[in-house]
C-alpha angles and dihedrals in degrees: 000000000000131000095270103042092053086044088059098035091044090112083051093056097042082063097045101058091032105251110181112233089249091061091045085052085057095049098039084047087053103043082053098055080042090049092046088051092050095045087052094041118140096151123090110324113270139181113263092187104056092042101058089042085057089048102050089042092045091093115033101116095056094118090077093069103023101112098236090160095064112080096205112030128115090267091049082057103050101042087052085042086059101039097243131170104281135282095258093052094051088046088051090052094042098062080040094051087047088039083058111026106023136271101282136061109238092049089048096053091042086052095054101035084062093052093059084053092232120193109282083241092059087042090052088044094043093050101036100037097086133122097239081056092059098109092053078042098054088056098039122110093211101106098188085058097058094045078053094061094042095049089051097043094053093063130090131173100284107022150317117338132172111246091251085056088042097052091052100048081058111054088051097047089053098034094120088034099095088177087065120119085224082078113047115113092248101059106094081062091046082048094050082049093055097056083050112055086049083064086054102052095042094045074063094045143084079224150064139234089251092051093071108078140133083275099054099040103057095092091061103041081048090076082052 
């Protein structure tokens, strides 16, 4: 499929490899900070289509870590906040999805991103804009690759944050996860990275950091 028929079918997809509401929130959150960036672009041409594809794919395999099992964790909350299918029938979909895909979630996205035979550019952009990439994202060159990591990275649970919010919210919410990236050794690096490569994308841009937030992104998340 190509960047704009994923773009239109997106609802479709997220159906297909069972994406709670609360995790499309997250993607459709992420591809409208990536849009804002792209409609106030002055930087090196780039291609609007294919990152906001990457950014409303990135997370598609998700299931497989979110903890369903847990009552009364962060992803039981989301998924009753936004008036999902219940517990029982995501934890069914997560061992099938595992079952299916694989048992994390970047090889789980890659895997499916593949099978919708996305353009070689949106694959690049899903499985290296992550945050334990930061560092190889900080040097690229591809610039849709490092508004990628910024629009993800802005986006917490419930809404915008700036990355120093963000970082916060996660180290919190993981605080008891010791698989989490928030602990490897490495990720106050990939933290410092991060910071940097949103110098990188404003200094390109007719806006700031503190301009993105859940205001100034509902005209976009209205076409979603």
């Amino acid at each position: 499929m190509n960047s704009k028929e994923i773009i239109s079918d997106i609802c479709k997809i997220y159906e297909k490899y069972f994406v709670p509401k609360n995790l499309q929130v997250h993607m459709f959150r992420s591809a409208a900070v990536g849009e804002m960036i792209a409609d106030n672009w002055i930087g090196p041409k780039i291609n609007k289509d294919n990152l906001v594809v990457a950014l409303l794919l990135h997370d598609l395999g998700n299931i497989v870590k979110m903890d369903v099992e847990n009552e009364t964790g962060v992803s039981a909350k989301l998924i009753k906040e936004h008036k999902d299918k219940p517990l029982e029938f995501w934890r069914e979909k997560k061992k099938e999805m595992i079952a299916k895909y694989g048992e994390t979630d970047h090889e789980v996205t890659d895997k499916i991103v593949e099978e919708l035979d996305a353009s070689g550019e949106v694959k690049f952009i899903v499985t290296n804009g992550t945050f334990s990439n930061n560092e190889h994202v900080l040097e690229s060159d591809n610039w849709e690759l490092k508004i990628k990591a910024v629009s993800d990275q802005r986006i917490g649970p419930w809404g915008v944050l700036s990355l120093e919010e963000r970082f916060e919210e996660v180290k919190k919410r993981y605080a008891n996860r010791s698989g989490s990236s928030i602990h490897n050794s490495n990720a106050e690096k990939w933290m410092d990275c991060a910071f940097k490569i949103q110098d990188q994308v404003f200094a390109n841009c007719k806006i700031k950091p503190e301009d993105i937030n859940d205001e100034t992104i509902k005209l976009y998340l209205e076409k979603y």
